[in-house]
TIBADREN-575381 format. One line per field, with one value per residue (C-alpha): residue number from 1; x, y, z. Coordinates in nm, 3 decimals. Layout:
TIBADREN-575381
nr <- (NUM_...) .
u <- (X_...) .
v <- (Y_...) .
w <- (Z_...) .
This chain:
TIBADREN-575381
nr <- (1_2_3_4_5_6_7_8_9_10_11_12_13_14_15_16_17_18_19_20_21_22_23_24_25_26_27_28_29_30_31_32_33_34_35_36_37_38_39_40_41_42_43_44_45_46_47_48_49_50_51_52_53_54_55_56_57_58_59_60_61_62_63_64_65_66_67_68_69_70_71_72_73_74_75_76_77_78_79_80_81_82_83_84_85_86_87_88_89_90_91_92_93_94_95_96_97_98_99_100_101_102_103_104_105_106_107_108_109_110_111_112_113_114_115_116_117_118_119_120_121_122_123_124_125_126_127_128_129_130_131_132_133_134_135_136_137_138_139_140_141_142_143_144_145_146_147_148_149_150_151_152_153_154_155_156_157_158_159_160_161_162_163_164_165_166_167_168_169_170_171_172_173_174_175_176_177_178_179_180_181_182_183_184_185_186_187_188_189_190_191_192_193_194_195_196_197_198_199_200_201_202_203_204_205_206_207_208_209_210_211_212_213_214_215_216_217_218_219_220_221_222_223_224_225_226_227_228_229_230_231_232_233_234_235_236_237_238_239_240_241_242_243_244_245_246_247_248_249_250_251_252_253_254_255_256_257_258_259_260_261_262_263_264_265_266_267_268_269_270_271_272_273_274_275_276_277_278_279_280_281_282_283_284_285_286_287_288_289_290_291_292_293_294_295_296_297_298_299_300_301_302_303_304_305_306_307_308_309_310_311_312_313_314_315_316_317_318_319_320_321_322_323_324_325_326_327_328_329_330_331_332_333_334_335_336_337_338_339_340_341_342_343_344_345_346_347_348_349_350_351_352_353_354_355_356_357_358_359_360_361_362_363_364_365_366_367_368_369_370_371_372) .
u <- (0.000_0.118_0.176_0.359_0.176_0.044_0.193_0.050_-0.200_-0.090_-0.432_-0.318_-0.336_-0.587_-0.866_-1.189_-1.353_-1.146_-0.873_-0.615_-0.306_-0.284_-0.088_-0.027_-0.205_-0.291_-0.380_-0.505_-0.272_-0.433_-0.524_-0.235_-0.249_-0.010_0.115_0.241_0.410_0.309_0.601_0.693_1.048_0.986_0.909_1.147_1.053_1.180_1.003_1.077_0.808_0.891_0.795_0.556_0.621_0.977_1.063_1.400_1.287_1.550_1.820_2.114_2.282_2.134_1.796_1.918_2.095_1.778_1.563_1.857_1.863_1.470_1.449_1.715_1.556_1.146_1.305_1.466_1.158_0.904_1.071_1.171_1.521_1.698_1.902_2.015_1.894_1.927_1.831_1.827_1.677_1.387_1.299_1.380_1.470_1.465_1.512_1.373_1.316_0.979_0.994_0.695_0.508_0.387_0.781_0.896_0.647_0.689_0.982_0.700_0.552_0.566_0.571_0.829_0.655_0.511_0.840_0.977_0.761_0.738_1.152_1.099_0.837_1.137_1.375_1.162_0.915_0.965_0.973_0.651_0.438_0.630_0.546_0.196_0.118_0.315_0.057_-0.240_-0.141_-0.073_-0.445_-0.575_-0.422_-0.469_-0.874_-0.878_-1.016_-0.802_-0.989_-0.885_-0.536_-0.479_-0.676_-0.443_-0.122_-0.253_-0.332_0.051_0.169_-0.048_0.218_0.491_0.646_0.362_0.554_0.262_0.267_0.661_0.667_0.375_0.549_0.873_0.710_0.452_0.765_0.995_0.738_0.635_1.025_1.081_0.806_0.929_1.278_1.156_0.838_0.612_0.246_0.112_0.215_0.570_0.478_0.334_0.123_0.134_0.424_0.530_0.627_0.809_0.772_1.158_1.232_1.533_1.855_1.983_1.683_1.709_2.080_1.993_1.759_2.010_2.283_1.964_1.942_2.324_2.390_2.106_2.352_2.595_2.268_2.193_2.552_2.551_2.888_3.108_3.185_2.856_3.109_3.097_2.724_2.703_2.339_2.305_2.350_2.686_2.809_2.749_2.890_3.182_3.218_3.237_2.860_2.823_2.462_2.449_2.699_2.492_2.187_2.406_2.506_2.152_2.120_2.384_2.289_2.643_2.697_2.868_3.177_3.254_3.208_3.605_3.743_4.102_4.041_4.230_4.392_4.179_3.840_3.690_3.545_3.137_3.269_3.490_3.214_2.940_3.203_3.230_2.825_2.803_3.051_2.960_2.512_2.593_2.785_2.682_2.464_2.503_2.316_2.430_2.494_2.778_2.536_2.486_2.145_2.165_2.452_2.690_3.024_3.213_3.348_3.678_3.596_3.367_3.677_3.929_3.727_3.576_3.875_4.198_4.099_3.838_3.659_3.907_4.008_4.376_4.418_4.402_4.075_3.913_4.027_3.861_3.519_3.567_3.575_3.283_3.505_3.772_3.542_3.291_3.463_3.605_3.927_4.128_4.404_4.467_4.288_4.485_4.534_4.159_4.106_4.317_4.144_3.816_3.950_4.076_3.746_3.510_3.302_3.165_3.062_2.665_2.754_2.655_2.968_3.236_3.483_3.612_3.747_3.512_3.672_3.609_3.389_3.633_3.938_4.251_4.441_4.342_4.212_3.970_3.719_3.556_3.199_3.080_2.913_2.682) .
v <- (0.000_0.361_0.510_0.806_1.132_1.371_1.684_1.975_2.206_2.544_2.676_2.497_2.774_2.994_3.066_2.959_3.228_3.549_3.398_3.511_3.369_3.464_3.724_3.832_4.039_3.921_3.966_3.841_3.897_3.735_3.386_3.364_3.451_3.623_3.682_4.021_4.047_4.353_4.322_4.713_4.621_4.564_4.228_4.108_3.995_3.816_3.971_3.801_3.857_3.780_3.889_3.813_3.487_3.461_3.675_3.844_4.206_4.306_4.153_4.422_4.616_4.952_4.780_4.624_4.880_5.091_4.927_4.932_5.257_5.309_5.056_5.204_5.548_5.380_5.239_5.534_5.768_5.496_5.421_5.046_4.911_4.706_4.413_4.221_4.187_4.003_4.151_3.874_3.851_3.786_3.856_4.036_3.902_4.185_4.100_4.415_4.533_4.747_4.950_4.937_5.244_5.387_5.476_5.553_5.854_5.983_6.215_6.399_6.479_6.748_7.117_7.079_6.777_6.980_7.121_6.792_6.551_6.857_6.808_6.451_6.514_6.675_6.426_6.273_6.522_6.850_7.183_7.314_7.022_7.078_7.461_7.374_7.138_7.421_7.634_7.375_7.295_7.693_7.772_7.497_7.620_7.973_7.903_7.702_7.355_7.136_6.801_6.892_6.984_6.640_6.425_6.594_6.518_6.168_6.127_6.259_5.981_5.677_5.519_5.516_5.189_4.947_4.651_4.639_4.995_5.017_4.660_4.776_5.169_4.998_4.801_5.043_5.305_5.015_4.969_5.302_5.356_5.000_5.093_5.410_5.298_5.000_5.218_4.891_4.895_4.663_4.470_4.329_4.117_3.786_3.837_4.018_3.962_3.695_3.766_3.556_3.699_3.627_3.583_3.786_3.541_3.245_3.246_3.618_3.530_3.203_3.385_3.696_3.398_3.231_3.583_3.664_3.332_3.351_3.468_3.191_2.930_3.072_3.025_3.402_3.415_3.196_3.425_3.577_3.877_3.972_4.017_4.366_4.335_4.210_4.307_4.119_4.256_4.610_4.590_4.352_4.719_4.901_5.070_5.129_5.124_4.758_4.646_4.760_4.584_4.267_4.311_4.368_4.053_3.910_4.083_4.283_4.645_4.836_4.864_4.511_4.448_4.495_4.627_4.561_4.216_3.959_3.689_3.463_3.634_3.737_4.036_4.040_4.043_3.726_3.566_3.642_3.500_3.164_3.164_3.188_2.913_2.700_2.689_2.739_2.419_2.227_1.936_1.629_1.301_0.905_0.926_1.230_1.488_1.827_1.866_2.250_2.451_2.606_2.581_2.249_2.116_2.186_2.550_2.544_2.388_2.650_2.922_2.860_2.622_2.758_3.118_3.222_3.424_3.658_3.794_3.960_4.323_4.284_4.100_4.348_4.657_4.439_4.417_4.826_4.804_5.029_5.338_5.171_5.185_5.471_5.718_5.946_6.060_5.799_5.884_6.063_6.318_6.611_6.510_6.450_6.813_6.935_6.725_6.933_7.226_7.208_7.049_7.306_7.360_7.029_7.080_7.212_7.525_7.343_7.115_7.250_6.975_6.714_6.430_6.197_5.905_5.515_5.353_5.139_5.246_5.098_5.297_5.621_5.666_5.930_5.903_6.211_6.063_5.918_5.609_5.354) .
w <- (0.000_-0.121_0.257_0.084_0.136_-0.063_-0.147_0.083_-0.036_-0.135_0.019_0.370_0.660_0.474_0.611_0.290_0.378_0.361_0.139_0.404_0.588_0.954_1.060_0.686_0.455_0.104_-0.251_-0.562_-0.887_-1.233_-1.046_-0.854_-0.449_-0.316_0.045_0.132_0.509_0.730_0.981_1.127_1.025_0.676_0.434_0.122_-0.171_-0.501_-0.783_-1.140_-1.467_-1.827_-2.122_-2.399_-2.564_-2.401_-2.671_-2.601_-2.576_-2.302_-2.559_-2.580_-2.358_-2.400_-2.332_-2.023_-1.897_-1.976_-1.788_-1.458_-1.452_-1.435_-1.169_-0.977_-1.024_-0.947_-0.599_-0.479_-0.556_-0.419_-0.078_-0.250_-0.123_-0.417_-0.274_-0.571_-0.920_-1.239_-1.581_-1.846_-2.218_-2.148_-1.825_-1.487_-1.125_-0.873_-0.431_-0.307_0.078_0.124_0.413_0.705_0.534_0.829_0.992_0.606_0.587_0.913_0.707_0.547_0.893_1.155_1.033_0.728_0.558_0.294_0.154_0.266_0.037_-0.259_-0.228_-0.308_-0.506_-0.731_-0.760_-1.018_-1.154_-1.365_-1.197_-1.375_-1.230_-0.870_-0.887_-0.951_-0.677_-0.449_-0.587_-0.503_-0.175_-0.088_-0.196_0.008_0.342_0.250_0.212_0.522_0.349_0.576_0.475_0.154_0.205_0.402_0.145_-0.142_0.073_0.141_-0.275_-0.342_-0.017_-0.172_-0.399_-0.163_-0.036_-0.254_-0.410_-0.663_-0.739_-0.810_-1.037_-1.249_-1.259_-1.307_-1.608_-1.775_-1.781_-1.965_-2.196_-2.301_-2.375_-2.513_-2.745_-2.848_-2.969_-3.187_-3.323_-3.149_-3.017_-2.734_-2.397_-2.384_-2.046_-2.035_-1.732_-1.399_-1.230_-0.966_-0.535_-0.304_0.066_0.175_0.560_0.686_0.719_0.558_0.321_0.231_0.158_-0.069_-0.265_-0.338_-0.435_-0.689_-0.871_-0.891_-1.002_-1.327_-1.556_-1.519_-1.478_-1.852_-1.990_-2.039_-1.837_-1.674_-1.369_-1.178_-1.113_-1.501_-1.569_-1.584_-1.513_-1.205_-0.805_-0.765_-1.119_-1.019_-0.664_-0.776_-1.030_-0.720_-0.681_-0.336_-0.385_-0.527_-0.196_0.038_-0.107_-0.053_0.297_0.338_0.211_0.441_0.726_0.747_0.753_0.443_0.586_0.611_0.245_0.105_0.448_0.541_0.788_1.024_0.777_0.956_0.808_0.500_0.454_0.305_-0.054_-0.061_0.181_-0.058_-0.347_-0.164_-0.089_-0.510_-0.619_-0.328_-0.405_-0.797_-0.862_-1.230_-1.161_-1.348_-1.404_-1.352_-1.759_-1.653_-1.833_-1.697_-1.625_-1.489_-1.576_-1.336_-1.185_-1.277_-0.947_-0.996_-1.022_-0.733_-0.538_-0.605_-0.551_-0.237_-0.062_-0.261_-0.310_-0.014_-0.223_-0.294_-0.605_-0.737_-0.806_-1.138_-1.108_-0.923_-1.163_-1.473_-1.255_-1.337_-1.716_-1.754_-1.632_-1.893_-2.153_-2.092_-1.830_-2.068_-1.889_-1.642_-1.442_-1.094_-0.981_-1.081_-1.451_-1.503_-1.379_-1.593_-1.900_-1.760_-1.792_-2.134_-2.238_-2.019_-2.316_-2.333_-2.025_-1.857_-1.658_-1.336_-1.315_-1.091_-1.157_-1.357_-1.137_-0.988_-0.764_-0.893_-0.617_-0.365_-0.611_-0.408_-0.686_-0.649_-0.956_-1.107_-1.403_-1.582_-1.542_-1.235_-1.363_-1.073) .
């Protein structure tokens, strides 16, 4: 007799009635449920959607890099915190933190939370709609409609720190610009996209090593740390931003991630290296055929027991190629000044000076263009 058991319910802890898991709020998303966390700390999640068909509409670089730098730009103005990511052909992996909303708003509060939130406001609209909702708000107070005034703040508020809100943004924005450059109509995602509510710890930390480790999964690269794309790329490229997303991740503070240890520790960046090679290994069947691609074992090996994770100087400077390639002027800090100044001209009056410092450059070395 068959005594094995069958495989749990995916509806098991949720209550028939409501639809709802307790303790945890909850939402419906084309057919599929989906748990959302409501912890005052903050909930992670792994967000991943893909596009029409499979088709490979995030294909080249300027695409992908495209749709990094609106995703970057969507999280910072929407409160979302951007732990790791992976942007492949066709489609996206993102680990994001969203905030407890209720303690990220409290900046717009008190008696400068107008001017603060307008400020914000700024960072990603145009001044004429900014001096118009000045305007709006002023006329409001001035005529004494307070239940107005605080229903117009709360409108302006409502998007803020909504993982729904900033995947479909982050998407429709894409889109809209995708569309433009290849003169195309329509959709370019198959459906609405897909959450994982992460815990905080070792699973937080496997699911950031899943994502980094996509590109090498899909044969794109054979090092995780040369996927321009992707959280580990752009922190191994020296992006503060991307490295403190990982020690997020890792549950480590920024300082730790290429600081100066003990010979007898790693620092987060060769710890995170070892975490890759050591959960990305190939895996092969009985016949000797590799069933998921990855590192070969002798890789794996040398990396994490002959290496430690760490990586030579002359590794680490070709993790940097972008300034190589696309910085302009590269040199030290004085010489790239004195590039500026010959070239001024090609140059908005705003910008003071030329020399801006690679990110964890051991070198001292200083690019024309500060580049993520």
């Amino acid at each position: 007799m068959d005594t094995t058991k069958p495989p749990a319910s995916p509806f098991v802890g949720i209550d028939a009635k409501t639809m709802r898991v307790p303790g945890k709020s909850s939402s419906f998303s084309g057919g599929r449920f989906r748990i959302l966390g409501n912890s005052e700390d903050g909930e992670s999640y792994h967000i991943m959607s893909r596009t029409v068909g499979g088709e490979f509409l995030l294909a080249d670089d300027i695409e992908r890099e495209a749709f990094r730098k609106l995703m970057w730009k969507m999280a910072d103005f929407l409160g979302i915190r951007v732990l790791t990511y992976a942007v492949m052909r066709n489609h996206f992996h993102v680990l994001i933190e969203v905030p407890h909303r209720v303690t990220w708003l409290q900046r717009f509060d008190g008696p400068q939370g107008e001017e603060a939130l307008l400020k914000h406001l700024g960072s990603f609209y145009g001044k004429g709609y900014i001096a118009m909702l000045r305007e709006e708000l002023s006329s409001l107070r001035t005529s004494g409609n307070e239940f107005r005034y605080n229903e117009r703040l709360q409108q302006l508020k409502r998007r803020f720190c909504d993982l729904s809100i900033f995947v479909k943004e982050l998407k429709e924005r894409y889109t809209r610009w995708f569309n433009k450059r290849h003169a195309r109509k329509g959709t370019m995602w198959m459906d609405r996209f897909k959450s994982v509510l992460v815990q905080n710890g070792p699973a937080l930390r496997t699911m950031a090593a899943y994502i980094d480790l996509n590109p090498v999964r899909a044969g794109l690269v054979a090092d995780p740390k040369d996927y321009a794309w992707s959280g580990y790329g752009e922190a191994m490229s020296g992006s503060r931003r991307a490295q403190r997303g990982l020690c997020k991740a890792m549950d480590c503070g920024i300082e730790s991630w290429d600081k100066t240890l003990p010979r007898d520790e790693v620092s987060a960046r060769e710890k995170y290296r070892v975490w890759l090679y050591s959960d990305g290994k190939e895996r092969v069947n009985r016949a000797g055929q590799v069933t998921k691609k990855g590192f070969d074992r002798e890789t794996s090996e040398r990396v994490v027991r002959e290496e430690k994770g760490k990586l030579s100087a002359f590794e680490l400077a070709q993790t940097r190629v972008r300034y190589f390639s696309e910085g302009l002027v590269l040199g030290s800090r004085a010489w790239v000044e004195e590039m500026f100044k010959t070239h001024r001209e090609n140059f908005g009056p705003k910008r003071k000076t030329g020399a801006r410092k690679l990110n964890s450059s051991e070198g001292g070395l200083y690019s024309m263009r500060q580049l993520e």
